[in-house]
C-alpha positions in Angstrom: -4.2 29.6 22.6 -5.2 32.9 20.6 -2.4 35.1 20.5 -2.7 38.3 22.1 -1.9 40.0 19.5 -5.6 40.7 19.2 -5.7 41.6 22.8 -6.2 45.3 23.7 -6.1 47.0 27.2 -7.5 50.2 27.6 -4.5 52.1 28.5 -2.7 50.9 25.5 -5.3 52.5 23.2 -5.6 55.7 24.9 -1.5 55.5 24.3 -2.3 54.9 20.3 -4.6 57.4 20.5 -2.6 60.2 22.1 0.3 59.3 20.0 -1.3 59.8 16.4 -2.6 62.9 17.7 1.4 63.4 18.8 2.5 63.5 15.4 0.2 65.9 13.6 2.6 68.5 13.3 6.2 67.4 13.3 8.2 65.2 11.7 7.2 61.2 11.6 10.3 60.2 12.7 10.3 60.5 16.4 7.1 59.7 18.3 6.7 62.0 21.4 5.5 58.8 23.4 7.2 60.3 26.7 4.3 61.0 29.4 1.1 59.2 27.6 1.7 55.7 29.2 4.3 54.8 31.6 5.4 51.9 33.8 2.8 53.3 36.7 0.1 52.8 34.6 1.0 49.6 33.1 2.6 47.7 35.9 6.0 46.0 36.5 5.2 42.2 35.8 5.2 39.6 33.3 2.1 40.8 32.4 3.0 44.3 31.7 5.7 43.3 29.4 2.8 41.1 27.4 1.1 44.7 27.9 3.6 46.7 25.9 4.4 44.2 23.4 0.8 43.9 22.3 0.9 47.8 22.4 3.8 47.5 19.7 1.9 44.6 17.5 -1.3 46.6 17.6 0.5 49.2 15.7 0.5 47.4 12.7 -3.1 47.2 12.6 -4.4 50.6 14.2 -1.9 52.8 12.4 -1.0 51.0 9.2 -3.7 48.1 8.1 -6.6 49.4 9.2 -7.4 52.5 7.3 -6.4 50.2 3.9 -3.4 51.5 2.8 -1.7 48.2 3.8 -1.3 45.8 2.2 -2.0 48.2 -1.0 1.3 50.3 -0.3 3.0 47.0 -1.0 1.2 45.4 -3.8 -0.9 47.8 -6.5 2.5 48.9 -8.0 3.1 46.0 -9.5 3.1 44.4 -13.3 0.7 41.1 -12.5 -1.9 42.9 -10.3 -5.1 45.5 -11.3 -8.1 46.3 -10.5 -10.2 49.3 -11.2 -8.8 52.4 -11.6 -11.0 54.4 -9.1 -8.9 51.9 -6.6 -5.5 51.9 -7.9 -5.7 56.0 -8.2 -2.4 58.0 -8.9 -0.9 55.8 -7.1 -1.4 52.3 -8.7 -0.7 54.0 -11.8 2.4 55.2 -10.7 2.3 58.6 -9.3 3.3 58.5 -5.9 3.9 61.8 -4.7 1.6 63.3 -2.2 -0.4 59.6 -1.9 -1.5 58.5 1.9 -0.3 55.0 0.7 3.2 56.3 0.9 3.4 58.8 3.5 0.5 57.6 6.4 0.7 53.9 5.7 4.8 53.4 5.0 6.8 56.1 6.1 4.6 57.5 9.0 3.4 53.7 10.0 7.0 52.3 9.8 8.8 55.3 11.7 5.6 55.1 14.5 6.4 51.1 14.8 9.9 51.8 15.3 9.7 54.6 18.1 6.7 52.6 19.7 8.9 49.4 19.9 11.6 51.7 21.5 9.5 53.5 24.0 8.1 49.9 25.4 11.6 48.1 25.4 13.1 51.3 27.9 9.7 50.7 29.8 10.6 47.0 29.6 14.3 47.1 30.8 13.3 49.1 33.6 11.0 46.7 35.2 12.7 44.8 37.9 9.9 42.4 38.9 10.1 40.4 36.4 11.0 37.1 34.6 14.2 37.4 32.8 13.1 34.7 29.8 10.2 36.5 29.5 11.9 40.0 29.3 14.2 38.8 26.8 11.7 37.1 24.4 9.6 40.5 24.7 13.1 42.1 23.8 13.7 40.1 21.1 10.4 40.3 19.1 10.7 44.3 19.7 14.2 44.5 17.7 12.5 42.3 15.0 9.7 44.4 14.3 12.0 47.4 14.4 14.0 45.2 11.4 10.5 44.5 9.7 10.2 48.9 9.9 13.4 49.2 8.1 13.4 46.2 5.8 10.3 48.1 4.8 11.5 51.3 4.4 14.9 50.7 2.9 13.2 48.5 0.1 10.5 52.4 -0.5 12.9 55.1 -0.4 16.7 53.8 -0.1 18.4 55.6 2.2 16.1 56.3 5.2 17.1 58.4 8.8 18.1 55.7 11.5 16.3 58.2 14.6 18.9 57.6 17.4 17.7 55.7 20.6 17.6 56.2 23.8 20.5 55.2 26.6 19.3 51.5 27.3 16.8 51.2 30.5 16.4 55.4 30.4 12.7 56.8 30.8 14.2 60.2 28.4 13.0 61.2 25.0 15.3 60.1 22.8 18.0 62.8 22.3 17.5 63.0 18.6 14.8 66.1 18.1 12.7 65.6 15.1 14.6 67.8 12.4 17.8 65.8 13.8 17.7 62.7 11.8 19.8 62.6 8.3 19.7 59.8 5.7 21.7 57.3 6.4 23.5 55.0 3.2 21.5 52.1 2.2 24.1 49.2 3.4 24.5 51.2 7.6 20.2 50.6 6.9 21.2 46.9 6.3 23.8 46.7 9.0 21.2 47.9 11.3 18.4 45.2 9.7 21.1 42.3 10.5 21.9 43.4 14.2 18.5 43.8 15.2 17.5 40.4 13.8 21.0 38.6 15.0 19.6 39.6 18.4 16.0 38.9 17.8 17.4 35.0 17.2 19.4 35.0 20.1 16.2 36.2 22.6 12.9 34.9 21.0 11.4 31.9 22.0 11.6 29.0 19.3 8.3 27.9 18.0 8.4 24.4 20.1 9.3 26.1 23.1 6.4 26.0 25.8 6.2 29.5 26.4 5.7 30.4 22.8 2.6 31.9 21.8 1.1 31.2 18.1 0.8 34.1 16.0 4.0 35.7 17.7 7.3 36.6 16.7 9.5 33.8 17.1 13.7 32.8 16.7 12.6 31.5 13.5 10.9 34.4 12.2 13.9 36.2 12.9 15.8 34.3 10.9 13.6 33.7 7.9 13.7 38.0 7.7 17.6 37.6 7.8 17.6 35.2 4.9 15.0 37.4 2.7 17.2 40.8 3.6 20.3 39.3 2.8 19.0 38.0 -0.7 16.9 41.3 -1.1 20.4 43.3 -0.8 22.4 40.6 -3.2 20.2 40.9 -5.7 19.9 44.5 -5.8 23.9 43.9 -5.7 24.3 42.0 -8.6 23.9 44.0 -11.8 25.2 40.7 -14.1 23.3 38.3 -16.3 19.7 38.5 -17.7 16.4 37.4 -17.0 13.6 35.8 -18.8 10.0 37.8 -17.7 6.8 36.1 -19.7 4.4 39.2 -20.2 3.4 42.0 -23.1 0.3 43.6 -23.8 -2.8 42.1 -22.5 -5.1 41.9 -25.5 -5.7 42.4 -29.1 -7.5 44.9 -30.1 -9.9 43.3 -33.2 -13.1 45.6 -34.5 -13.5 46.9 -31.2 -13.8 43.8 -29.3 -11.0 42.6 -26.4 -9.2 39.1 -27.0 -6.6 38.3 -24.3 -3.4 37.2 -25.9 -0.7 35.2 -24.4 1.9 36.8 -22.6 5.7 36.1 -24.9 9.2 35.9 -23.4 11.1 39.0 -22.6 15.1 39.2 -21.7 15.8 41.7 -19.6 19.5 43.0 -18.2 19.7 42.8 -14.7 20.6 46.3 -13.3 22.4 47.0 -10.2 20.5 49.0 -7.6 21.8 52.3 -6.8 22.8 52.6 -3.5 24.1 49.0 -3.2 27.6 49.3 -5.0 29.3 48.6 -1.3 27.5 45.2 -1.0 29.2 41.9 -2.2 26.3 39.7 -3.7 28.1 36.6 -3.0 28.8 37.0 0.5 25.4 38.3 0.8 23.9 35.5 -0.9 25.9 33.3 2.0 24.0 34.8 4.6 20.9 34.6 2.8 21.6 30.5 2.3 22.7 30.2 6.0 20.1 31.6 7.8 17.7 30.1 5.1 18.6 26.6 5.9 18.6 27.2 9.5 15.1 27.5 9.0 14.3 25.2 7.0 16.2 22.4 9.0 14.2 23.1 12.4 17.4 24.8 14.3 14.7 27.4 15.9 11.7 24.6 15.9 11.0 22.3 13.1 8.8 24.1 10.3 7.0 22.7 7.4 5.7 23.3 4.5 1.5 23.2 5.1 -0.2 21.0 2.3 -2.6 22.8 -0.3 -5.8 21.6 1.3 -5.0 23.2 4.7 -2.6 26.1 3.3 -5.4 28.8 3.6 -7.8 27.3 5.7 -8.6 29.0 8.7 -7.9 26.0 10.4 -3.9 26.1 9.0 -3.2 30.1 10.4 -0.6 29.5 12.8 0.4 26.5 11.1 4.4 26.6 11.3 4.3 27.6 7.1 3.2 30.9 8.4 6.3 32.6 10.2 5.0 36.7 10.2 1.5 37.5 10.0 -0.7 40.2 10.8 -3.8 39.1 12.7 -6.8 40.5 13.1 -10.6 40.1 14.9 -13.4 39.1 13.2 -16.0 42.0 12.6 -14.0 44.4 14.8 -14.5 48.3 13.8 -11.1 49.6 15.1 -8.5 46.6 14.9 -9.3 45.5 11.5 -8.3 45.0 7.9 -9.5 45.4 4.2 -7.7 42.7 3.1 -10.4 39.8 2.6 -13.0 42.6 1.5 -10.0 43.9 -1.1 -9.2 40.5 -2.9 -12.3 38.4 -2.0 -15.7 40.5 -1.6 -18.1 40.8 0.8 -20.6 38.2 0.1 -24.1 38.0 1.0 -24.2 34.8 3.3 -21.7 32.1 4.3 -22.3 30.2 1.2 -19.9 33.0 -0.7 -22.0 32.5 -3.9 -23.1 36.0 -4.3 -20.9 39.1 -4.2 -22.6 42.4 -2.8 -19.1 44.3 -2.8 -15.7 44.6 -2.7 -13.4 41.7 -4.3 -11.9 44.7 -6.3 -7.7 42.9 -6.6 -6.9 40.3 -8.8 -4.3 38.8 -11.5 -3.8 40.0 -14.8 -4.1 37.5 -17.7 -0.3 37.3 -18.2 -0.2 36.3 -14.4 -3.0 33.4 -15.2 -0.9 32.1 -18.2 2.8 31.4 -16.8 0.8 28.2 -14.9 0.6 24.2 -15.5 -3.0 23.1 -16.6 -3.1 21.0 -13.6 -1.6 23.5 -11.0 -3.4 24.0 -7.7 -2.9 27.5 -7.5 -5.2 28.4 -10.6 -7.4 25.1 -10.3 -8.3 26.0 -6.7 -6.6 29.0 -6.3 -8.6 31.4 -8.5 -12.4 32.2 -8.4 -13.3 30.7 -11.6 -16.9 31.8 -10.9 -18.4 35.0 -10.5 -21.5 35.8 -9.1 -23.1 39.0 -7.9 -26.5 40.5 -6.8 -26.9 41.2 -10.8 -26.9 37.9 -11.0 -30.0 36.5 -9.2 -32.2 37.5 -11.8 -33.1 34.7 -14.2 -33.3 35.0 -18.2 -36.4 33.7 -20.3 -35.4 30.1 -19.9 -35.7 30.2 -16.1 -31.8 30.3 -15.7 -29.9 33.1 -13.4 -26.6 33.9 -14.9 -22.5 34.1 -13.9 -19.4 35.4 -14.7 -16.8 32.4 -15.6 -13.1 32.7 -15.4 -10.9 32.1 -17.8 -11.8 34.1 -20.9 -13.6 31.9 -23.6 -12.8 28.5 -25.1 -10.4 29.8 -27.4 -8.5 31.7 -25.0 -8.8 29.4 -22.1 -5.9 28.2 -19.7 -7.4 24.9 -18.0 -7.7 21.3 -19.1 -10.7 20.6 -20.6 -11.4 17.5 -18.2 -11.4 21.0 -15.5 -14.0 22.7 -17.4 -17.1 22.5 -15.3 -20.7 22.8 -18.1 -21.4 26.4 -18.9 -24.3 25.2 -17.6 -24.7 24.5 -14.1 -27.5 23.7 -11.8 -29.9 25.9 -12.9 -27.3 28.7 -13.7 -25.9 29.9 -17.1 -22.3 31.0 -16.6 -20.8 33.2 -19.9 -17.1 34.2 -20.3 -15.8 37.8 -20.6 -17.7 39.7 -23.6 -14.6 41.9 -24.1 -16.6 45.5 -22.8 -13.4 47.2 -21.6 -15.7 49.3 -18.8 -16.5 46.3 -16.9 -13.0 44.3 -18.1 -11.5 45.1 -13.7 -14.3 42.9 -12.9 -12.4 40.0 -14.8 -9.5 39.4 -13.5 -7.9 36.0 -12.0 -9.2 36.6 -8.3 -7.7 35.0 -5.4 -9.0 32.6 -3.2 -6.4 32.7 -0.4 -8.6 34.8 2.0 -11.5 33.6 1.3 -12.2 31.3 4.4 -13.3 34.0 7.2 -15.3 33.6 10.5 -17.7 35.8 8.5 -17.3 36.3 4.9 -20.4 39.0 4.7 -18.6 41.7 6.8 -16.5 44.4 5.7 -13.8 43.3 8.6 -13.4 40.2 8.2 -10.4 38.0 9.8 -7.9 37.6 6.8 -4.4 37.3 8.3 -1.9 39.5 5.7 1.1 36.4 5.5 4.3 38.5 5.5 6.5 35.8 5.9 5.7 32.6 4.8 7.8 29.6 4.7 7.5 28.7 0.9 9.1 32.3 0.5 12.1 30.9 2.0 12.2 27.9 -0.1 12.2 29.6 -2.9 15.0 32.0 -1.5 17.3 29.3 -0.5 16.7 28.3 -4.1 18.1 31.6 -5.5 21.1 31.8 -3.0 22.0 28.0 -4.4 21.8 29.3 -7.6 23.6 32.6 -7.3 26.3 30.7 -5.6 26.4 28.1 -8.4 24.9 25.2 -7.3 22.1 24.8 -9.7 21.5 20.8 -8.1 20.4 22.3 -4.6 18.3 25.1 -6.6 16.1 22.9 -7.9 15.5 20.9 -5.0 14.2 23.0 -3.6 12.4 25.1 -6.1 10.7 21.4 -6.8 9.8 21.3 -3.2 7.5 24.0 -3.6 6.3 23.2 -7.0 5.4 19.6 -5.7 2.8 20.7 -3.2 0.8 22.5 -5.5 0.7 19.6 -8.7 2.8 21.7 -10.8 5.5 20.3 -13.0 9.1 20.0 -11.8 11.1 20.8 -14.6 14.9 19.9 -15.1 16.6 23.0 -16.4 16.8 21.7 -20.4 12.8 21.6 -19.6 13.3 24.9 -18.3 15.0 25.9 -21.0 12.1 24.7 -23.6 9.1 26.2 -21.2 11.1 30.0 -20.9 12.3 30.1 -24.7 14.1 27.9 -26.2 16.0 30.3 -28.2 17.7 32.2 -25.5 21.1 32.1 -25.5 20.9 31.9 -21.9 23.5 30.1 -19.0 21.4 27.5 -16.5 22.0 29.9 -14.0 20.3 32.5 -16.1 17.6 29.7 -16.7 17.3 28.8 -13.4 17.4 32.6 -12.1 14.3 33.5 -14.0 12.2 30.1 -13.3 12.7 30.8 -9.3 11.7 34.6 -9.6 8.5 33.4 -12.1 7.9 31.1 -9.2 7.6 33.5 -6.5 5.2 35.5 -9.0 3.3 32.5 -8.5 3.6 31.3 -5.1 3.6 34.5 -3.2 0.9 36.2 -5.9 -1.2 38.9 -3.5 1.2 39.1 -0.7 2.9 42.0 -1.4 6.0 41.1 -3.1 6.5 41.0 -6.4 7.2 45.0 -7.0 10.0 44.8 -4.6 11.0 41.4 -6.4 11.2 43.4 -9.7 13.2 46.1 -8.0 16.0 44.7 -6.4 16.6 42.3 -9.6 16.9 46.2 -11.4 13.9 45.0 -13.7 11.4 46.9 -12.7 11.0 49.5 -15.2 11.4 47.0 -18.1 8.4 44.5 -17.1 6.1 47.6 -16.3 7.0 48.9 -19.6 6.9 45.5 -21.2 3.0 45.4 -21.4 3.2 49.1 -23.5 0.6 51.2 -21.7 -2.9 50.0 -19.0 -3.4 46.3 -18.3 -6.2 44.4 -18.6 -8.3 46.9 -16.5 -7.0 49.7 -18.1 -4.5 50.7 -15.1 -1.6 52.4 -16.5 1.8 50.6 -16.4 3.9 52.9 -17.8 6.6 53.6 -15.6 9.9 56.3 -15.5 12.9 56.0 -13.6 11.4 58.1 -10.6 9.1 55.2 -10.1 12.3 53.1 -8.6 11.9 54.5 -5.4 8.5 56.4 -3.6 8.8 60.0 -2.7 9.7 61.0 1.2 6.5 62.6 2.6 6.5 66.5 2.2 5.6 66.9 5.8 9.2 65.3 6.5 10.6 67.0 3.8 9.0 70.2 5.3 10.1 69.7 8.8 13.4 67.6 8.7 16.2 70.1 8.4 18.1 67.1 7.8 17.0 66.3 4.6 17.1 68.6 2.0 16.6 66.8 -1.1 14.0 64.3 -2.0 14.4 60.9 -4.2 15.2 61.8 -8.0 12.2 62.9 -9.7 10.4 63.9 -6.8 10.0 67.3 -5.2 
C-alpha cells in the first residue's frame, strides 16, 4: 500500500494555502490556523483523522522541501560537501544571516509543523466517532513530528520558544499571542523532545502491526529519534578527550595547475556545547543506548539492516532500514522535491548517460579519500562517470568524450583491477585537467538518488532518508563507547562496515589507519573511527554539520582545509557560525526576544 502521505484532499490545501498567507506579517511561531479548516469541513471519522494527519505530513513537503531549501538548510554548511558557489551563496559559505535557508525553510517550516500538528491533534481529540487505536496512533505520530520540529531547531539556534498549546480537545487559539513566546534553555527543549517521543512510542503502531502504513511514522521511529537526541545532547555535553578528523587543504597549487592531495590527520579538543553544562553525558548516553537497542532488537517490529544492492533501489524505500523519510510524487509541480535533481541531475532519458542539468552537490576529495579500495560506497556509490550534452560530440578519431572520477592515475583512490579502460565503447573518458572554473563539476557525486520513476524531470521521486537504521548502528556504537565498552562498539560499528565490503578494523588497526603517532586512548581511537563512519555512511543526508557541532569541532574541521574547497566554496568559519541567526521578522515582532545568537544582529 502507498502511504498517504502523498495523498492530498482539497480542503487540506486550501488550509496550507490560507495558512502561509496567515503568517506574512507576524511572528512564525504561532500559526493562526483557527477558522480555515475545521472538524465540519473535514468530518468526524477514521478517515478524517487520516485527513489531518496527511495535512501535518504534507507540511514538510509544501512548506519546507519544495521550494529547495530542504535538505540544503541541513547539509551545504558542512566540511565534506561543495558545489558551485552560485548554489551554495552566502549561505554555504557561511553567512547566514538574512538567508531563506534559515528563516523560511527551518525556523518558519519547523514552527508551521509544530502549530499545524497541534491545530489537527485538538481537531482530533474532539472527534467522538471514531476508533480509539486509530486516534491514538494519529496522536502519536503528531507528537513525533512536533519532536522532529524541535530536534531541528534546538540543533540551529539553541535555545528556541516552546509556543504554549492549547487546553487538550479545545477548538481556541492557543493562548500564547505571537510576541508571547520567550527562549526557553536548551535542556527544557530536550525535556520537551523526550516527552513528546516517550508518548509517540507508547501510541504509534509498530511496523508489524496490521494497521501500519509504510512510509509512516511508527513506535520505532520514535524511538530511533530518542536514541539520536539523547546522543546528540551527550555529545554536545562532553567537552573531554580529542578527536582524530582526516582533512586539510584540497590541492596543491603547482605552475598554476590543481593536484588533489591527500587529506592528513588532525587532533582536535572536543568542546563542550554552550548551553548543555546541565546535561550529564553519561546518563544521556544511557538513554541514547537504551532506546538504540530497543530498535535494533525488534521491541517495536523487527528492523534490518537493507543489503547494498537493494539499499537505494526504489524497490528497498519502505524497506524497514528506512525509519523517517520524506516522500514525495513523481513529476508533481506542487508536492515535490529538488533533491534527486540537487545531487543526481536531470538526465536526458532513462538510460541516465547524459546530464542536461542539475547534479550540482557532491563530496570533496578529502571525503573520497577516508575509504577502503574495495568499499561499496565509492565503487558503486559515486558516479565515476560523467557525461553531459557537451559530450555527444565526437573528436577527430570518431570518439565522443567524458568526465571520469577520480582525479588522474597518480591521484587516484580505486584498485586498479576497478579501473574501467579510459576507453570505452566508443567513448574517450579524461580525468579532471585541474581548470579551477569548472573544478564544482568534479566532485565525488552521489548515486543514492539516482533510481527515480523518471530521472529526466525536475521532480523526480527521491525520498530525503532522515532516519535511517544504519544511523542508529552507528549511534549505539558511540553510546558503547562513551560508556566504555569498546567490545560492543565495534560490533556494531563492524556491522555496518560489513554490508558495504569495507574493512573491519580492530582498534590497534584503527590505531595504524587514523595515525599511528597519536597519543590517543581506544576510546579516543574508537570515538573518531565511528564519527568518520557516519561521514561515510550517512554522506548527503544532512548530518554531518550537526555531527561536527555537537562533538564542539566544528570550527576546527572547517578551518582545517585553510580557505574554499575543491570548488572554491569558502570554509572559513568564526565562532558565530556555531549557531544560525533567528529570523529578523521574529526578532522584529517577538517582544520576547530581544537579543539574537552571538554574532548576529
Amino acid at each position: 500500500m502507498k502511504p498517504k502521505i502523498i495523498i492530498y484532499t482539497c480542503s487540506v490545501c486550501c488550509y496550507i494555502a490560507a495558512a502561509t498567507i496567515a503568517t506574512a506579517c507576524s511572528s512564525y511561531i504561532d500559526e493562526s490556523l483557527e477558522g480555515q479548516t475545521t472538524e465540519a469541513t473535514i468530518g468526524d471519522s477514521d478517515e478524517a483523522i487520516s485527513t489531518w494527519v496527511t495535512g501535518v505530513y504534507s507540511k514538510w513537503v509544501y512548506d519546507m522541501f519544495c521550494w529547495g531549501y530542504f535538505p540544503k538548510v541541513l547539509e551545504l554548511d558542512a566540511d565534506y560537501i561543495s558545489g558551485p558557489t552560485w548554489l551554495f551563496k552566502a549561505f554555504g559559505a557561511g553567512n547566514f544571516e538574512g538567508e531563506a535557508e534559515v528563516c523560511d525553510a527551518l525556523w518558519k517550516g519547523c514552527y508551521g509543523l509544530i502549530e499545524r500538528a497541534n491545530y489537527a491533534e485538538r481537531q482530533i481529540r474532539a472527534m467522538q466517532n471514531v476508533t480509539p487505536a486509530v486516534r491514538n496512533n494519529a496522536l502519536g505520530e503528531l507528537a513525533f513530528h512536533r519532536a522532529m520540529a524541535y530536534f531541528l531547531l534546538v540543533r540551529a539556534y539553541g535555545p528556541v520558544p516552546v509556543p504554549e498549546a492549547s487546553p487538550s480537545g479545545s477548538n481556541e487559539a492557543s493562548p500564547s499571542g505571537p510576541r508571547n513566546n520567550p527562549r526557553r534553555p536548551v535542556a527544557a527543549i530536550y525535556a520537551e523532545i523526550f516527552d513528546q517521543l516517550q508518548t509517540a512510542v507508547a501510541l504509534t503502531y509498530h511496523r508489524n502491526d496490521p494497521a501500519y502504513q509504510p512510509g509512516h511514522v511508527s513506535a520505532a521511529t520514535a524511538a530511533a529519534l530518542l536514541a539520536k537526541a539523547y546522543a546528540t545532547a551527550a555529545a554536545s555535553a562532553t567537552g573531554e578527550g580529542s578527536v582524530i578528523v582526516r582533512t586539510g587543504r584540497p590541492y596543491n597549487v603547482a605552475t598554476g595547475a590543481y593536484s588533489y592531495a591527500k587529506p592528513y590527520p588532525h587532533i582536535f579538543r572536543v568542546q563542550a556545547v554552550s548551553g548543555y553544562e546541565d546535561i550529564d553525558p553519561a546518563a544521556y548516553y544511557a538513554e541514547a543506548a537504551t532506546w538504540a537497542e530497543k530498535v535494533i532488537d525488534g521491541t517495536y517490529g523487527a528492523c534490518a539492516l537493507s543489503p547494498y544492492d537493494d539499499l537505494w533501489r526504489m524497490s528497498g524505500r519502505y524497506d524497514t532500514e528506512f525509519l523517517f523519510c520524506i516522500y514525495t510524487p513523481n513529476a508533481d509541480t506542487k508536492y515535490k522535491t529538488s533533491i534527486h535533481t540537487n545531487y543526481c541531475g536531470i538526465f536526458t532519458d532513462a538510460t541516465c548517460e547524459y546530464k542536461a542539468d542539475g547534479g550540482w552537490i557532491g563530496c570533496t576529495y578529502n571525503w573520497y579519500q577516508l575509504f577502503d579500495a574495495d568499499d561499496r560506497r565509492i565503487t558503486d556509490g559515486v558516479r565515476h562517470r560523467l557525461r553531459s550534452e557537451g559530450h555527444r560530440q565526437a573528436d577527430d578519431s570518431g570518439m565522443q568524450g567524458g568526465l571520469y572520477y577520480p582525479a588522474d592515475a597518480t591521484y587516484k583512490h580505486l584498485a586498479d583491477n576497478h579501473l574501467p579502460p579510459f576507453d570505452q565503447e566508443g567513448v574517450k573518458y579524461w580525468t579532471f585537467g585541474g581548470d579551477i572554473a569548472s573544478a564544482d563539476q568534479y566532485l565525488a557525486f552521489t548515486t543514492k538518488y539516482m533510481d527515480v520513476t523518471d530521472p529526466t524531470t525536475g521532480n523526480a521521486d527521491a525520498p530525503w532518508p532522515f532516519l535511517r537504521l544504519a544511523d542508529i548502528y552507528l549511534i549505539l556504537a558511540e553510546a558503547k563507547n562513551e560508556l566504555g565498552d569498546q567490545a560492543t562498539a565495534l560490533q556494531y560499528l563492524h556491522s555496518v562496515q560489513a554490508r558495504s565490503n569495507a574493512t573491519q578494523r580492530t582498534t590497534d588497526e584503527l590505531r595504524q589507519l587514523l595515525d599511528p603517532t597519536a597519543a590517543l586512548t581506544d576510546k579516543e581511537l574508537l570515538r573518531s573511527a565511528i564519527i568518520e563512519e557516519r561521514a561515510k555512511e550517512l554522506a548527503c543526508e544532512g548530518d554531518r554539520r550537526w555531527d561536527l557541532i555537537r562533538w564542539g569541532i566544528y570550527l576546527d574541521a572547517m578551518n582545517a582545509i585553510e580557505g574554499n574547497d575543491d570548488a572554491g566554496v569558502s570554509k572559513s568559519r568564526l565562532s558565530r557560525n556555531l549557531l544560525f541567526p533567528l529570523p529578523a521578522q521574529e526578532m522584529n515582532t517577538n517582544a520576547a526576544i530581544t537579543t539574537n545568537n552571538p554574532g548576529w544582529r
